[in-house]
Backbone as a chain_set.jsonl record, in Angstrom:
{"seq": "XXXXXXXXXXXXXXXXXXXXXXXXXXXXXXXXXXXXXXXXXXXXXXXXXXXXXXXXXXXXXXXXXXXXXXXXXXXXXXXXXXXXXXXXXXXXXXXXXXXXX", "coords": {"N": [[10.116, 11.865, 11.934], [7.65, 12.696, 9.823], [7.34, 14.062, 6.931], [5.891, 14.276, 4.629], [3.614, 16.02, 4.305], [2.572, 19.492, 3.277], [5.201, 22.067, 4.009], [5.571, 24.313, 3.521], [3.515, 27.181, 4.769], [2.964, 29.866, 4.54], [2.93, 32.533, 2.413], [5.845, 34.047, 1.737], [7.21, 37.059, 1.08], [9.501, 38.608, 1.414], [13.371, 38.212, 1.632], [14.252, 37.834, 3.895], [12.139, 36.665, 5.228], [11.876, 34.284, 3.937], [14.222, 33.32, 4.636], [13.869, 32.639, 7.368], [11.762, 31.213, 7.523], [12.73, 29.147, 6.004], [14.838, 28.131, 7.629], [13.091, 27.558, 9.735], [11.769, 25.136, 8.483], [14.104, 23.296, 7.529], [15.726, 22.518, 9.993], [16.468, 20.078, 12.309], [16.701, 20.119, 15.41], [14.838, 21.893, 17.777], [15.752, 23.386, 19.639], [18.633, 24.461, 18.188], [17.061, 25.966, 16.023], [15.327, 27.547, 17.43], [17.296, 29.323, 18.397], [19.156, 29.982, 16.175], [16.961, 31.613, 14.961], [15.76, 34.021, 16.689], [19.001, 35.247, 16.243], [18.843, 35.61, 14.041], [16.554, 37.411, 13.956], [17.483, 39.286, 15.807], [18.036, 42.177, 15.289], [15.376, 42.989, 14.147], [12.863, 42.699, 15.474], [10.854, 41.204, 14.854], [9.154, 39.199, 16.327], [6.345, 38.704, 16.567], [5.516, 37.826, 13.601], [7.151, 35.717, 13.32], [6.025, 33.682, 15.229], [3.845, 33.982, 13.974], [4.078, 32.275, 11.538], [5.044, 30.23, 12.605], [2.377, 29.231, 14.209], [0.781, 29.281, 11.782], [2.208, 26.874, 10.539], [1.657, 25.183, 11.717], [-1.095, 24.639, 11.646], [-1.508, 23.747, 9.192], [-0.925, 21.052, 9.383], [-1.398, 18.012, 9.084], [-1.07, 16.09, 11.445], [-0.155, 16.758, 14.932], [3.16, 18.111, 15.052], [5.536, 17.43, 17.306], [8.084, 18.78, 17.253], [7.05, 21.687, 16.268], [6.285, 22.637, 18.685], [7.87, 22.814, 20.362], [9.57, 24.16, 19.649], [8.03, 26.726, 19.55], [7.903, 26.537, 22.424], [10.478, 26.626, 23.173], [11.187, 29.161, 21.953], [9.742, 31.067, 23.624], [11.184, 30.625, 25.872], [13.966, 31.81, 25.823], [13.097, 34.308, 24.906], [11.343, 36.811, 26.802], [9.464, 38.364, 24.975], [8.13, 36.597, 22.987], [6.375, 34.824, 24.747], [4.196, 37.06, 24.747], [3.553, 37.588, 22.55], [2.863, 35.063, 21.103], [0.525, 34.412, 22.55], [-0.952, 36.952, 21.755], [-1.383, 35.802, 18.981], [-2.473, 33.457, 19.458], [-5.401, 34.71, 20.849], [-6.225, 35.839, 19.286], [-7.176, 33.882, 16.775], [-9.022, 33.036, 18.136], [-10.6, 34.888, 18.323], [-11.828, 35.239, 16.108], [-14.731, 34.762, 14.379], [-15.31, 33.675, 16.86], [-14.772, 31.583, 17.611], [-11.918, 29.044, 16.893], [-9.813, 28.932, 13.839]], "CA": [[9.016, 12.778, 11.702], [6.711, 12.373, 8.691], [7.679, 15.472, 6.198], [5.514, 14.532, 3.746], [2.826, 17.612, 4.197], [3.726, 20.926, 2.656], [6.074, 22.746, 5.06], [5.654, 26.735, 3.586], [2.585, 27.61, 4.93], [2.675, 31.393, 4.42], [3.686, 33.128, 1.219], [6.955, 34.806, 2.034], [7.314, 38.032, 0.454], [10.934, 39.101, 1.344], [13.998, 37.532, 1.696], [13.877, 37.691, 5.083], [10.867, 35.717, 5.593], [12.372, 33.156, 3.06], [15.202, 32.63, 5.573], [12.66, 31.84, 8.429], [10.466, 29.82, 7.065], [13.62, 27.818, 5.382], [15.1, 27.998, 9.246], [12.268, 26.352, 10.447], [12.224, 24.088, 7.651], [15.12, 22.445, 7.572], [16.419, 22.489, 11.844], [16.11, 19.3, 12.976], [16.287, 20.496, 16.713], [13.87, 22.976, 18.321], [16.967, 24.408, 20.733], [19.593, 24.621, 17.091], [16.309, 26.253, 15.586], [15.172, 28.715, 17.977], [19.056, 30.022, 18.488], [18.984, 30.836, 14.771], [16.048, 32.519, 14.422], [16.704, 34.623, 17.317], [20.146, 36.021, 15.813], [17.931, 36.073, 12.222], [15.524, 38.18, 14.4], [18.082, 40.333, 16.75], [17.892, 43.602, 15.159], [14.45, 43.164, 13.376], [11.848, 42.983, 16.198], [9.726, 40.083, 14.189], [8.588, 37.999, 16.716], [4.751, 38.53, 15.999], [5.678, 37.239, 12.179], [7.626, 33.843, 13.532], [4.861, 33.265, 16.234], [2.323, 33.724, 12.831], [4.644, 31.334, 10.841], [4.902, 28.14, 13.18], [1.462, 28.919, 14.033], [0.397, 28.808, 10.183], [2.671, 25.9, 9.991], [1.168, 23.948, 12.804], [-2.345, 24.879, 11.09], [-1.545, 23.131, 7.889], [0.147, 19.943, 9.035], [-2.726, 16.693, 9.131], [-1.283, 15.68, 12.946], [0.618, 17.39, 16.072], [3.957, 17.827, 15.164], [5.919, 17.926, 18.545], [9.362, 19.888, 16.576], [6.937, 23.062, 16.103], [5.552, 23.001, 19.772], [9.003, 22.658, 21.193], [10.422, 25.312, 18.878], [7.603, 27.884, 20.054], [8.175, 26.712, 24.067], [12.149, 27.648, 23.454], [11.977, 30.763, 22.02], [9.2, 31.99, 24.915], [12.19, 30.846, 26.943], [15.001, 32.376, 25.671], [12.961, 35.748, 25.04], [9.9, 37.062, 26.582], [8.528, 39.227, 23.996], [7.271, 35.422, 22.396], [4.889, 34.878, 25.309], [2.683, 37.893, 24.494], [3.188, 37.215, 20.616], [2.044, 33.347, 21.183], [-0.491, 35.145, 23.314], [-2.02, 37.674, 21.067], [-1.729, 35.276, 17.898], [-4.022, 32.645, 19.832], [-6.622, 35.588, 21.097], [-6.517, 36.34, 17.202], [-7.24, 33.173, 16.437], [-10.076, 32.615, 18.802], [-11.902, 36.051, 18.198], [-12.619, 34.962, 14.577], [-15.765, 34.389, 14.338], [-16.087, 33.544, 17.899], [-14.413, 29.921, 17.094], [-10.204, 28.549, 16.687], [-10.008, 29.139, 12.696]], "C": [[8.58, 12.697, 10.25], [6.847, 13.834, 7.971], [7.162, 15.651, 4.792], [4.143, 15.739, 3.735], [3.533, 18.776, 4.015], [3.938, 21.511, 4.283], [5.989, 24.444, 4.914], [3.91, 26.291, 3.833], [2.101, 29.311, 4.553], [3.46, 31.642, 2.879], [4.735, 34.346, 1.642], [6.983, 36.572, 0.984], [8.653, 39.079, 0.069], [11.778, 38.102, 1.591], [14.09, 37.122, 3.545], [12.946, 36.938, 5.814], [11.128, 34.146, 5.312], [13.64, 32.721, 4.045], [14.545, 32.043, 6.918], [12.323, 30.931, 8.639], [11.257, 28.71, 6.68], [14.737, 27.167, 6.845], [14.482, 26.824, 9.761], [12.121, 25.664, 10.223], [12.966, 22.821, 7.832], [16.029, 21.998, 9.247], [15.544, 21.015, 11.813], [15.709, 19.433, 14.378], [15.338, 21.801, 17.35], [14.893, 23.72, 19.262], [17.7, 24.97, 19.714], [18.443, 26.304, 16.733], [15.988, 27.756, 16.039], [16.307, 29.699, 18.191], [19.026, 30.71, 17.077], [18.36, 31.989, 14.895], [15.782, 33.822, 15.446], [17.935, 35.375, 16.893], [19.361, 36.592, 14.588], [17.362, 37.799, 13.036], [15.796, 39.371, 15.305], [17.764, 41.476, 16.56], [16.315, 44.08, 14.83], [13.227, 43.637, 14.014], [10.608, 42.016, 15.76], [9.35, 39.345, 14.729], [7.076, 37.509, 16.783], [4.928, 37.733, 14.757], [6.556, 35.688, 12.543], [7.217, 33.048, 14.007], [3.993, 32.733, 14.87], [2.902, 32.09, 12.456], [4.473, 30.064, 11.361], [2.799, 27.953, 13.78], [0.353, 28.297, 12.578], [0.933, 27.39, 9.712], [2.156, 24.485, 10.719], [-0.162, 23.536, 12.082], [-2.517, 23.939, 9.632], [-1.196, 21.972, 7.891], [-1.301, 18.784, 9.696], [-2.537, 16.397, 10.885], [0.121, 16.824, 13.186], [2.566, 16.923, 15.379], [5.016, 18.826, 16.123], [7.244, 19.252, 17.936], [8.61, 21.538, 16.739], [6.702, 23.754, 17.619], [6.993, 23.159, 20.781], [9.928, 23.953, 20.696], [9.048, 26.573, 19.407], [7.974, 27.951, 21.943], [9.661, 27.492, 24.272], [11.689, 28.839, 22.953], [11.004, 31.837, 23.026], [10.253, 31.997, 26.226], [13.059, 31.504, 27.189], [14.197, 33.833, 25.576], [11.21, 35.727, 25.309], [9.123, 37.21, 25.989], [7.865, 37.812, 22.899], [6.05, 35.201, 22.794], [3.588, 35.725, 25.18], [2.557, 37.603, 23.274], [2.121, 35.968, 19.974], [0.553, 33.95, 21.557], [-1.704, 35.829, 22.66], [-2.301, 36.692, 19.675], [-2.962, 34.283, 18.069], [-4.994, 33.266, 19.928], [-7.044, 35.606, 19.354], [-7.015, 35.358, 17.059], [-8.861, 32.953, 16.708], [-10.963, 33.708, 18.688], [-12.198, 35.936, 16.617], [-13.896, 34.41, 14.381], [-16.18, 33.746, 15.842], [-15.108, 31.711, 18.358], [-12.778, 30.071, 16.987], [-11.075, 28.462, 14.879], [-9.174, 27.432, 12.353]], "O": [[9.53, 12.62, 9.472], [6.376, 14.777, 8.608], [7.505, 16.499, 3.968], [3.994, 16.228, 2.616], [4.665, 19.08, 4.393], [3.23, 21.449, 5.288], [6.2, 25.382, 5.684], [3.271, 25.399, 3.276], [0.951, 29.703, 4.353], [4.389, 30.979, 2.416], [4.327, 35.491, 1.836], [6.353, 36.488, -0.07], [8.867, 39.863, -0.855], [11.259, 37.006, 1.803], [13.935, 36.019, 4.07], [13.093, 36.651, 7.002], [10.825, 33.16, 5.984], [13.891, 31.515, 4.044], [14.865, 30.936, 7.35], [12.408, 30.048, 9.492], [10.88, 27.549, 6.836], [15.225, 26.042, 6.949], [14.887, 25.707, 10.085], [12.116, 24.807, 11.107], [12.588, 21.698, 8.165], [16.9, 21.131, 9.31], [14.384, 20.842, 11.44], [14.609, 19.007, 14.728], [15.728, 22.855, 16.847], [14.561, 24.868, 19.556], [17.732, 26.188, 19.891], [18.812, 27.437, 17.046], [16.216, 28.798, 15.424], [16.076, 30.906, 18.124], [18.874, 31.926, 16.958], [18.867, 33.11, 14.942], [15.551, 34.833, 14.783], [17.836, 36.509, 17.36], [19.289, 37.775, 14.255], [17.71, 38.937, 12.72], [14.97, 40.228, 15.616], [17.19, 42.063, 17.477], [15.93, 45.215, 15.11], [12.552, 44.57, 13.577], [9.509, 42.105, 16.308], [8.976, 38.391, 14.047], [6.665, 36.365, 16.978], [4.327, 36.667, 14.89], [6.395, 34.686, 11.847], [7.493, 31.87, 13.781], [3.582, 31.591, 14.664], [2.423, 31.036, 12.874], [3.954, 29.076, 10.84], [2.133, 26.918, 13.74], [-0.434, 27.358, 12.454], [0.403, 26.764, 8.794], [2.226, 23.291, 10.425], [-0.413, 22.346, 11.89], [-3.596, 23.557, 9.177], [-1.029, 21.432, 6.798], [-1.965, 19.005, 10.709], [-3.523, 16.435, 11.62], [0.913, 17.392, 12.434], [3.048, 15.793, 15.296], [5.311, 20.019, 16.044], [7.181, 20.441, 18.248], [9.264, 22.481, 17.185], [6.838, 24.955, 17.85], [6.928, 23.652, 21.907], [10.798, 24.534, 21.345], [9.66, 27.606, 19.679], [8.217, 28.964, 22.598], [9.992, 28.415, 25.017], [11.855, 29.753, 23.76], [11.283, 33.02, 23.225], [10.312, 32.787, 27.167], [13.294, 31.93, 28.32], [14.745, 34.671, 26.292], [10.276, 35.189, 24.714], [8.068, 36.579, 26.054], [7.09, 38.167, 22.011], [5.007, 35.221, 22.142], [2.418, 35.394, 25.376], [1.437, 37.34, 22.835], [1.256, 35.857, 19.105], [-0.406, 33.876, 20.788], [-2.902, 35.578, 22.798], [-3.445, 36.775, 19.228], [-3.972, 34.169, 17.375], [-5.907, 32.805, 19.243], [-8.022, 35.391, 18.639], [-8.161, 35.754, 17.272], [-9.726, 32.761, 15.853], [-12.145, 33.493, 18.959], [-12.919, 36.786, 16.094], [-13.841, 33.199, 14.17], [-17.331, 33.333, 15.984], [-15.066, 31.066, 19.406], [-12.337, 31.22, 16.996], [-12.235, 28.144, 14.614], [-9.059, 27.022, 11.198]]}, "num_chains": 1, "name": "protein.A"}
């Protein structure tokens, strides 16, 4: 996989975010990956903010890279509450001006 395009897409603000984003980062596997962030995410309830993240990160990268698309399909697997998150972040996306931003 080609890792030369920047990888933070979002400006982190807590430490918490900074473990995420460095999660998603550095996982080679999309199954390792999603398992993490998941335990990261057990108590927190953040799955709107990890949905944003690989979306923001997908958004910034020149071509398709399969790692992020495989890391959002697991964690709609392992936990529902992804599918509406994926869900409402695309609607978001697409009611911007009418257009995908």
């Amino acid at each position: 996989s080609d890792n030369d395009d920047e990888s933070s897409t979002c400006s982190p603000d807590t430490d918490e975010e900074d473990d995420r984003m460095e999660t998603i980062e550095l996982n080679s596997g999309a199954e390792k990956c999603a398992r993490k962030l998941l335990k990261m995410n057990a108590s927190l309830g953040q799955e709107t903010e990890i949905c944003q993240i690989i979306i923001d990160n997908c958004a910034q990268r020149r071509r398709y890279e399969p790692f992020l698309g495989l890391l959002g399909q697991r964690l709609c697997l392992l936990k529902s509450e992804y599918v509406e998150c994926f869900e409402k972040a695309f609607h978001d996306c697409a009611d911007i001006d009418g257009t995908l931003r």
